[in-house]
C-alpha positions in Angstrom: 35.2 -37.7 17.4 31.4 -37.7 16.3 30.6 -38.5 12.4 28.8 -35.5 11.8 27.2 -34.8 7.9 28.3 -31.6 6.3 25.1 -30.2 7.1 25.0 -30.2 10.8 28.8 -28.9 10.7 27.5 -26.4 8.1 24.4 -25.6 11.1 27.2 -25.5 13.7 29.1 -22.8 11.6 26.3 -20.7 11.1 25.2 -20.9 14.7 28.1 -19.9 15.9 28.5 -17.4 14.3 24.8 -15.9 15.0 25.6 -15.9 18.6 28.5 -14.1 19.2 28.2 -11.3 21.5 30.6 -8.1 22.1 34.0 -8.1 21.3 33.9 -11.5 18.8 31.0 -9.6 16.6 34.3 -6.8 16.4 36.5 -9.1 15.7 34.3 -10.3 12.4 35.3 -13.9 12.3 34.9 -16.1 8.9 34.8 -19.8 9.6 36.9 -20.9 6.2 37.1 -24.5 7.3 35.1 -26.7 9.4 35.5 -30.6 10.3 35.7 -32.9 12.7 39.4 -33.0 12.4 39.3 -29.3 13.7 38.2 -26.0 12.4 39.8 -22.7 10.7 39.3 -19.3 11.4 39.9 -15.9 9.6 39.9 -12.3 11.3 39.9 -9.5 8.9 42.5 -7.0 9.7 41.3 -4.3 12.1 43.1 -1.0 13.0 41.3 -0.9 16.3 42.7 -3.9 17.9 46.1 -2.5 17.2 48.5 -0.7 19.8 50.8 1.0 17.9 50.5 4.5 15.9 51.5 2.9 12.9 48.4 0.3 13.4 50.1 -2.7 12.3 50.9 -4.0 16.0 47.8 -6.7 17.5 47.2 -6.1 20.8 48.1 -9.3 22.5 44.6 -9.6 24.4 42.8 -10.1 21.1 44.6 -12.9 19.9 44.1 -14.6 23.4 40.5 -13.8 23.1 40.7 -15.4 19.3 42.4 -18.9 20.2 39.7 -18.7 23.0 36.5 -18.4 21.0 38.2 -20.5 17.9 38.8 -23.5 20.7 35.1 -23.0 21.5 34.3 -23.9 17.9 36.5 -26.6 17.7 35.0 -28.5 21.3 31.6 -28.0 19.5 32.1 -29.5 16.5 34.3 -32.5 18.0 32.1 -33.3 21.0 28.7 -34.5 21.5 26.2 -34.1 24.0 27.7 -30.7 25.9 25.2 -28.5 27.4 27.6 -26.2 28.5 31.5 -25.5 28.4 33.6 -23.1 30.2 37.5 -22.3 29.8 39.2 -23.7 32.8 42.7 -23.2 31.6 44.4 -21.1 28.9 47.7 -21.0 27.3 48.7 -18.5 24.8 52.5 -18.6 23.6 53.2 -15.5 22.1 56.7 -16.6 19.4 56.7 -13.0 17.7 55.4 -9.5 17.5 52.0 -9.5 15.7 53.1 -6.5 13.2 51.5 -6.7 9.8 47.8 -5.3 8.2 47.1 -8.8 7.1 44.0 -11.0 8.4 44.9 -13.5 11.2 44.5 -16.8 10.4 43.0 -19.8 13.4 43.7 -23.5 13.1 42.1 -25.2 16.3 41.3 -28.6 17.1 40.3 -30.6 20.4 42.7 -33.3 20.3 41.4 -35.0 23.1 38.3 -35.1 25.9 36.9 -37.4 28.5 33.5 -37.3 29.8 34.5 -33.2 31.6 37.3 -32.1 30.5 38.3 -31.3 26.9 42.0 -30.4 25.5 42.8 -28.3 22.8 45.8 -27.0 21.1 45.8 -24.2 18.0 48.1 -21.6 16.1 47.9 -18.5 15.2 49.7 -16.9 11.9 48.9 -13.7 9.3 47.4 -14.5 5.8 50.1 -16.0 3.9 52.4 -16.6 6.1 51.7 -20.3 7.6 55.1 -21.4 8.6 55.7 -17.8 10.3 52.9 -18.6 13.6 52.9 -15.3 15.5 51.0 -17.4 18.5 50.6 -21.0 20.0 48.0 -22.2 22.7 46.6 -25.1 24.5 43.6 -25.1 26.7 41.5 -27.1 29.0 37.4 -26.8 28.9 35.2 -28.5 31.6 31.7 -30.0 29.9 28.5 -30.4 31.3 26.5 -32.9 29.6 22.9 -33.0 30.0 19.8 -34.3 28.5 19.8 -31.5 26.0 22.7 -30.7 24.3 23.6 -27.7 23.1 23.5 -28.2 19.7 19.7 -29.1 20.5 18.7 -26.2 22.1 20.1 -23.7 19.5 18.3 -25.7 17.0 14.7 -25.3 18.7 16.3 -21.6 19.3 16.2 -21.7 23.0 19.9 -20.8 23.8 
């Protein structure tokens, strides 16, 4: 993994989160922790993404689409040089029902990559509740790596 300073993972954060688009601006994601050793995500709680009248059950498609944009995160942070990455494979374990009205809580971290592909593995739990994951999932990212990277372009603001 790079040595990166606090302030380009600080730059990484705040990049990321300018530039999501559609349903990640719903889901109003906090970056809590961010390192090279992997990153940490909060979702508030949100009625909408629940199924259930009571509005306490997630709607599994949300919490794919969560370990999917936090392992995003994660590649960024632990890789250097990618132009571009795209999701080539994604496994979501779902171990329990997702009831509660408590924020969702991300650890992800890219655990290992070669020059195309990278790996990733995360958990998903509610607030308070770490040893009680309501989700596990690995995935596989294929890189491009150009003479830009992509950290480089979203400094200059072209991305």
């Amino acid at each position: 993994m790079p040595d990166l300073s606090q302030q380009k993972l600080d730059q990484i954060a705040q990049m990321w989160n300018m530039r999501g688009k559609g349903l990640i601006t719903q889901m109003a994601l906090k970056i809590e922790e961010v390192s090279t050793e992997g990153v940490l995500v909060r979702m508030p709680f949100n009625p909408d993404f629940c199924v259930d009248s009571d509005q306490t059950l997630l709607h599994g498609g949300i919490l794919t689409a969560l370990l999917d944009s936090v392992f995003g995160l994660a590649n960024f942070v632990a890789i250097e040089g990618v132009s571009t990455m795209a999701t080539l494979d994604l496994r979501v374990d779902y171990l329990r029902a997702a009831h509660s009205r408590a924020d969702v809580i991300v650890r992800a971290h890219c655990y290992r990559q070669t020059r195309h592909i990278a790996f990733n593995s995360g958990s998903i739990w509610f607030d308070n509740h770490v040893g009680d994951e309501i989700a596990r999932g690995t995935a596989s990212f294929a890189l491009t790596r150009g003479e830009t990277s992509l950290f480089e372009e979203m400094t200059r603001g072209k991305a």
